[in-house]
Backbone as CSV, one residue per row, in Angstrom:
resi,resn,N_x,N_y,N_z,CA_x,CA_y,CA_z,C_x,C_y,C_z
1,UNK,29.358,-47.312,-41.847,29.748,-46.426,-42.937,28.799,-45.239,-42.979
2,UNK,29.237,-44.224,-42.777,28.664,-42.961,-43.367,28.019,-42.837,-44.700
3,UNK,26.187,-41.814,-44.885,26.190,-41.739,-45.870,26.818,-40.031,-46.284
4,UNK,27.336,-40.058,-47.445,27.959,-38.655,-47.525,27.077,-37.911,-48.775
5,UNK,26.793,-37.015,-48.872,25.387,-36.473,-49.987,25.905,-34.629,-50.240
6,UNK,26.012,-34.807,-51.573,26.510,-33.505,-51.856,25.250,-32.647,-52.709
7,UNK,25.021,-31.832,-52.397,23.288,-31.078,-53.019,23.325,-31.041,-54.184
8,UNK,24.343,-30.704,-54.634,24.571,-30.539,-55.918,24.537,-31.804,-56.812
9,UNK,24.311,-32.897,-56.253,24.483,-34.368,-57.207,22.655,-34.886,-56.261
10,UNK,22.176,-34.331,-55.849,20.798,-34.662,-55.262,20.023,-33.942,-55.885
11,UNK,18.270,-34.344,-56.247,17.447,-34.014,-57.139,17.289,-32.488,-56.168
12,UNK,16.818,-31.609,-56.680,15.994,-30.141,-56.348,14.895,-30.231,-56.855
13,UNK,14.310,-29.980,-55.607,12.632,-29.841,-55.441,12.110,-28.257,-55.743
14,UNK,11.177,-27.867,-57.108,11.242,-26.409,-56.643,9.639,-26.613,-56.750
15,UNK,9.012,-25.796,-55.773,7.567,-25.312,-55.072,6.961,-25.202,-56.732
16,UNK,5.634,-25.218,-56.922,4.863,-25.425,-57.764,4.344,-24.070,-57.654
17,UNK,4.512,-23.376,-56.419,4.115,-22.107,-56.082,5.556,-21.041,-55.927
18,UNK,5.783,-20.386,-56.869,6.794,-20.290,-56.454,7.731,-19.286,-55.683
19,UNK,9.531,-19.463,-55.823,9.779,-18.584,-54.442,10.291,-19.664,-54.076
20,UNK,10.338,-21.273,-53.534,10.770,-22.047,-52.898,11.099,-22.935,-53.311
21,UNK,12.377,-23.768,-52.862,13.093,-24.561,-53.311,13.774,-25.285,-52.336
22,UNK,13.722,-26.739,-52.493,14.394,-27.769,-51.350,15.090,-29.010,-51.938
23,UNK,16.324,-29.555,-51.254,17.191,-30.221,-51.328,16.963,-31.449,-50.028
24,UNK,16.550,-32.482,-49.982,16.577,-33.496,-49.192,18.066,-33.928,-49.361
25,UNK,18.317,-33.910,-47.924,19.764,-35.029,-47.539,19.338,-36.340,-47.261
26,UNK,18.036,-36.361,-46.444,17.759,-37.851,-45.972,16.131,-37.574,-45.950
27,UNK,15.637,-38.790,-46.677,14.132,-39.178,-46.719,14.191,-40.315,-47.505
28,UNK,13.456,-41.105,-47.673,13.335,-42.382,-47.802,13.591,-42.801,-48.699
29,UNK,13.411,-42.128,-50.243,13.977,-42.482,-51.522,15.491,-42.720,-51.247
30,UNK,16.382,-41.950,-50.792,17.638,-41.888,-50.504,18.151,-43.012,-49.325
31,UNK,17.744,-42.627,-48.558,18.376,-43.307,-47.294,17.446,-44.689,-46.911
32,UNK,16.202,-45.415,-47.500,15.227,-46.398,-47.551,14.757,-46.489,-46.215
33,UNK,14.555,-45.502,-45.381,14.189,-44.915,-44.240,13.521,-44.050,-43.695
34,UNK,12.570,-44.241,-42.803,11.215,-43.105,-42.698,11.076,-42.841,-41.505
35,UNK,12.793,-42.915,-40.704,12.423,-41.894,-39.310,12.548,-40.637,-39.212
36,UNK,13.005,-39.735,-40.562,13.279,-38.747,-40.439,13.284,-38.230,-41.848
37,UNK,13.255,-36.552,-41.772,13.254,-36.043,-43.301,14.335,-34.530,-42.764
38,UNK,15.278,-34.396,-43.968,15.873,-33.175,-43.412,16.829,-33.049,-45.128
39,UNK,16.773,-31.875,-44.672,17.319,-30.939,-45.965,17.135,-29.339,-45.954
40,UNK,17.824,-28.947,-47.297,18.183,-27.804,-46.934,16.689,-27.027,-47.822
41,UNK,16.570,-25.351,-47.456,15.269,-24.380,-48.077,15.826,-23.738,-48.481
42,UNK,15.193,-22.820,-49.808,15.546,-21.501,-50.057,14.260,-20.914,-50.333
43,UNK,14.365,-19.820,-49.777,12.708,-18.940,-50.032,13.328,-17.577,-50.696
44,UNK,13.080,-17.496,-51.381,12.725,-15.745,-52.501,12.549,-15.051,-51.229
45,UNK,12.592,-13.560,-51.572,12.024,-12.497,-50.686,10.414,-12.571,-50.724
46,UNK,9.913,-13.103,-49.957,8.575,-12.938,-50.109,8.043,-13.994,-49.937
47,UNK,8.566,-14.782,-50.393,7.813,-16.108,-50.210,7.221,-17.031,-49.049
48,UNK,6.958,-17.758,-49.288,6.295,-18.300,-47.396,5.085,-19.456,-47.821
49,UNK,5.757,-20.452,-46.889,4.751,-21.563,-46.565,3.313,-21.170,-46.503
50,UNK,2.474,-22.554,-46.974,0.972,-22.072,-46.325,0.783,-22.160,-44.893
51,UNK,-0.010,-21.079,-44.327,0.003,-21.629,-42.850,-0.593,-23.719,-42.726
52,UNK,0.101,-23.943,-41.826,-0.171,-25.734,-41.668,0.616,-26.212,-40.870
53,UNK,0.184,-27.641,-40.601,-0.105,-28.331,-39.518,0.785,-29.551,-39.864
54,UNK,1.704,-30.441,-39.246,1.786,-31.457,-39.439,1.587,-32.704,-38.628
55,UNK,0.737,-33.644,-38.177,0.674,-34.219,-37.554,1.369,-35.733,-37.773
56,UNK,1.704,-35.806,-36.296,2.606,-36.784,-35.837,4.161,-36.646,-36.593
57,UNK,4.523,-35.110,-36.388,5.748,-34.953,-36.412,6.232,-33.798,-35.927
58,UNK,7.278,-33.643,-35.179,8.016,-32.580,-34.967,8.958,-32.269,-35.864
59,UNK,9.572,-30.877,-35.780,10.654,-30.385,-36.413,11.190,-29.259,-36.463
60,UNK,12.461,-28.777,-37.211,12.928,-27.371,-36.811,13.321,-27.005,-37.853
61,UNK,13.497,-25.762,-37.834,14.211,-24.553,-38.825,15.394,-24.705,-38.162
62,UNK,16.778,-24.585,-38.836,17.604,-23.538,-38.354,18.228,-22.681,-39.566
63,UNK,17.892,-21.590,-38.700,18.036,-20.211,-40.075,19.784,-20.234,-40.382
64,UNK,20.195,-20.301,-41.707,21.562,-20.073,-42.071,22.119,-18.893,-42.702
65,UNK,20.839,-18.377,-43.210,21.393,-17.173,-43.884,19.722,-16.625,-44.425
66,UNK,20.076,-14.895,-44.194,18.691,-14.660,-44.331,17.782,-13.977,-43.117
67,UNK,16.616,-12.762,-43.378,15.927,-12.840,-42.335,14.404,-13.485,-42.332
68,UNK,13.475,-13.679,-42.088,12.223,-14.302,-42.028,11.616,-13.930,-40.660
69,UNK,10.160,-14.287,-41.177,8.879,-14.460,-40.138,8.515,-15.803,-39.761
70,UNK,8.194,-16.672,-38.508,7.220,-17.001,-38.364,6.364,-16.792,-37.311
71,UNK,5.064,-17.195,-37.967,3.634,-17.218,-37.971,2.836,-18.107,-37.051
72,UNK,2.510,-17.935,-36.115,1.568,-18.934,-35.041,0.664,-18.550,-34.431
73,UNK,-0.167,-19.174,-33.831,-1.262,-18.314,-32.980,-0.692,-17.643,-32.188
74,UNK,0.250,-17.493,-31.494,0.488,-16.355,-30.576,1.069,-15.527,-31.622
75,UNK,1.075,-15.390,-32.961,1.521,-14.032,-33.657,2.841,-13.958,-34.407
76,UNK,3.265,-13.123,-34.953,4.188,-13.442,-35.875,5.547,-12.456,-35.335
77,UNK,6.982,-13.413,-35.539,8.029,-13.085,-34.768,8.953,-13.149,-35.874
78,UNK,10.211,-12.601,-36.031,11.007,-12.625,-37.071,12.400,-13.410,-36.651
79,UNK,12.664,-14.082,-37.209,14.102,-14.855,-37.200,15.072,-14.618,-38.211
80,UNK,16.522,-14.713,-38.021,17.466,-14.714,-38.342,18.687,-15.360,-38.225
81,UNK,19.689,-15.559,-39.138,20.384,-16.207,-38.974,20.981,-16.728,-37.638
82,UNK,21.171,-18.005,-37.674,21.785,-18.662,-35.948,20.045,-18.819,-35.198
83,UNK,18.822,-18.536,-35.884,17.911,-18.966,-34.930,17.494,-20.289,-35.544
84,UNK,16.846,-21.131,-34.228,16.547,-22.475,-34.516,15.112,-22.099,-33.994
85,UNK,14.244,-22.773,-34.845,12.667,-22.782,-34.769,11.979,-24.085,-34.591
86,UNK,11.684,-24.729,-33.282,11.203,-25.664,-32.972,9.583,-26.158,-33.127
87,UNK,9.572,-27.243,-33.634,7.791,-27.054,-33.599,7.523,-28.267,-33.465
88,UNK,6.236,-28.685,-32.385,5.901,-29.631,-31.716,5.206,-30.114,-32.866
89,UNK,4.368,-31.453,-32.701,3.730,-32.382,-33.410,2.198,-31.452,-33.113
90,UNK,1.791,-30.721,-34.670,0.606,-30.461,-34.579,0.591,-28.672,-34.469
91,UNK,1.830,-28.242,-33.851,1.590,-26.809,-33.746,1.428,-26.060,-35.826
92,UNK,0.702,-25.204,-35.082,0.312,-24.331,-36.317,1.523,-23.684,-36.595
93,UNK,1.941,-23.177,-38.230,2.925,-21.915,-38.284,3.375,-21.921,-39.669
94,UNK,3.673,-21.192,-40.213,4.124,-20.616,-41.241,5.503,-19.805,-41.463
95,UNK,6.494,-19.691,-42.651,7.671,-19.073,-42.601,7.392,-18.562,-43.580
96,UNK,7.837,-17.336,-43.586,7.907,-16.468,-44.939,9.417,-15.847,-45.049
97,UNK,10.148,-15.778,-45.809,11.395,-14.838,-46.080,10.976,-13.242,-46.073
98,UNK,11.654,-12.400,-45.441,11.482,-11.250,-45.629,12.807,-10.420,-46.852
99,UNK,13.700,-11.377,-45.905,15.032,-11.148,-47.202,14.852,-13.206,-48.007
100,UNK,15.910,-12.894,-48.916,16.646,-14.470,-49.663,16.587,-15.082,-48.031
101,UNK,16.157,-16.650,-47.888,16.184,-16.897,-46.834,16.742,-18.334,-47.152
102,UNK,17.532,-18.854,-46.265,18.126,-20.374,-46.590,18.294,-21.199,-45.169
103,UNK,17.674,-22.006,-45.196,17.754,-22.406,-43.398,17.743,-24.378,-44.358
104,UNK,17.881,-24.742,-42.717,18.268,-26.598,-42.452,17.135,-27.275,-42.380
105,UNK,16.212,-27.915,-42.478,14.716,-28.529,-41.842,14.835,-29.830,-41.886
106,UNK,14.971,-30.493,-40.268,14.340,-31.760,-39.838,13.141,-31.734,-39.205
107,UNK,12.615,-33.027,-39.795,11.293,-33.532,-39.662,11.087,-34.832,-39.065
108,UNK,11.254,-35.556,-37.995,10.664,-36.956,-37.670,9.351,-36.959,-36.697
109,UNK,8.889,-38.273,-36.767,9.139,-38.871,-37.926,8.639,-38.499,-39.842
110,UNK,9.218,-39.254,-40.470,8.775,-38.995,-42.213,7.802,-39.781,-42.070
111,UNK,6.919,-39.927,-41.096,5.369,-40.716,-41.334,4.377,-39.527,-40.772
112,UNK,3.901,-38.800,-41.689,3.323,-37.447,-41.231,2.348,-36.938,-42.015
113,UNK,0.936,-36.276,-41.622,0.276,-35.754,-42.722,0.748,-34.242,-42.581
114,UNK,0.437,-33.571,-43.479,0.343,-31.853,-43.548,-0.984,-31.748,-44.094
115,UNK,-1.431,-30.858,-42.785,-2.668,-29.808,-43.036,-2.624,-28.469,-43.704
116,UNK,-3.374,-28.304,-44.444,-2.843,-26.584,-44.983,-4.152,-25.791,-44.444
117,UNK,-3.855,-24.666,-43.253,-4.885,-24.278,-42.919,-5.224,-22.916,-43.542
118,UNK,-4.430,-22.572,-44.465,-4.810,-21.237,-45.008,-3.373,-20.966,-46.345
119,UNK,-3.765,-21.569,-47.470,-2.983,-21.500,-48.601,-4.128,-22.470,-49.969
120,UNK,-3.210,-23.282,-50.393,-4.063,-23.711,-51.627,-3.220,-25.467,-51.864
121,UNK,-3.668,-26.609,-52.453,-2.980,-27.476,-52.643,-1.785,-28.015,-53.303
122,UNK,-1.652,-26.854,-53.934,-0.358,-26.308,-54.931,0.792,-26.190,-53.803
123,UNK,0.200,-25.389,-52.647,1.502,-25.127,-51.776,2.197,-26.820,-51.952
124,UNK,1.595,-27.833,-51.427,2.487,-29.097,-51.549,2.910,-29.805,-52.719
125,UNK,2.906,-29.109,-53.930,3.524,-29.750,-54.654,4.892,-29.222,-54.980
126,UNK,5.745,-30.353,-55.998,7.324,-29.754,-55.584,7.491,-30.375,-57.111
127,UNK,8.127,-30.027,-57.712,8.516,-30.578,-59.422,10.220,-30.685,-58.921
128,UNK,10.230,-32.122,-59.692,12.231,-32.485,-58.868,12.447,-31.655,-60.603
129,UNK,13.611,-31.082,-60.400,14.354,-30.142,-61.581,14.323,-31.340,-62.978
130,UNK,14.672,-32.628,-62.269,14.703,-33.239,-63.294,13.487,-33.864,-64.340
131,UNK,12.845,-33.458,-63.647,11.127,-34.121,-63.795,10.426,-34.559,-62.951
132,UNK,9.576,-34.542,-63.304,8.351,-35.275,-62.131,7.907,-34.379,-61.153
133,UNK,6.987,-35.522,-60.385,6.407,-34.119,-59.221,6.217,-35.111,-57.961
134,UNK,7.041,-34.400,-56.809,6.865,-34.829,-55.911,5.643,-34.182,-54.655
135,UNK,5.100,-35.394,-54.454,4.010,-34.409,-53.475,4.185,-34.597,-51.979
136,UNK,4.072,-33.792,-50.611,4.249,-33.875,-49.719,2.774,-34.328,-49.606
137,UNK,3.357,-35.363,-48.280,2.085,-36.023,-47.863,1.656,-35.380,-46.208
C-alpha cells in the first residue's frame, strides 16, 4: 500500500530565522522510518541556509520554481528551475533564494548530524505552525 500525504493536511515547519519554510513528506514521525528525509522548501527572496555540513548523509535540491545560489568551496553558482543539486556526505554549501524559491529536498540517510559552519543555532530551529519546535539534528 502506498503512503499518500497531502501538504496541506501535514504540520509546516517555519525557520526560527526567518524567510524559510518546510513541509516533510517522509521522516520518521510520519513514515516510523529513518532511511530517508524529503519534503518540500520555500525561501523568501533573500533568504538562505547557514553555510553547513551534514555528515553521514547525502542529498539533493531539485529547484521547482524560483532562482537561487549555491555556495561551496569552489564558489557560488546560481540555479534555477529544473536544476537538481547534489551533495555528497559531508560536502560544504549553502542555498540562498535570490527570487521566492521552492525546490524538493531528499536526505538519506535521516541518521545525520548538521554542522553550521558560518550562521548561528537558530538557523536549526523550525516551530511546526501548530506548535512546538522542532530541531534538526
Amino acid at each position: 500500500m502506498a503512503y499518500i500525504f497531502d501538504q496541506d493536511e501535514l504540520p509546516k515547519l517555519v525557520s526560527a530565522v526567518p524567510g524559510r519554510e518546510r513541509v516533510f513528506f517522509v521522516n520518521k514521525e510520519l513514515t516510523k522510518m529513518d532511511d530517508m528525509l524529503a519534503g518540500i522548501m520555500r525561501y523568501k527572496e533573500g533568504a538562505a541556509s547557514p553555510y553547513h555540513l551534514h555528515e553521514n548523509c547525502e542529498h539533493f535540491y531539485f529547484i521547482i520554481d524560483g532562482i537561487g545560489s549555491v555556495e561551496t568551496p569552489e564558489g557560488v553558482r546560481e540555479v534555477k528551475s529544473g536544476d537538481l543539486i547534489f551533495f555528497e556526505a559531508e560536502d560544504k554549501h549553502r542555498l540562498r533564494g535570490l527570487t521566492d524559491l521552492f525546490y524538493f529536498e531528499f536526505q538519506a540517510p535521516n541518521r545525520f548530524k548538521t554542522t553550521i559552519l558560518d550562521g548561528t543555532p537558530d538557523d536549526l530551529l523550525w516551530n511546526r505552525v501548530e506548535g512546538g519546535v522542532w530541531v534538526q539534528s
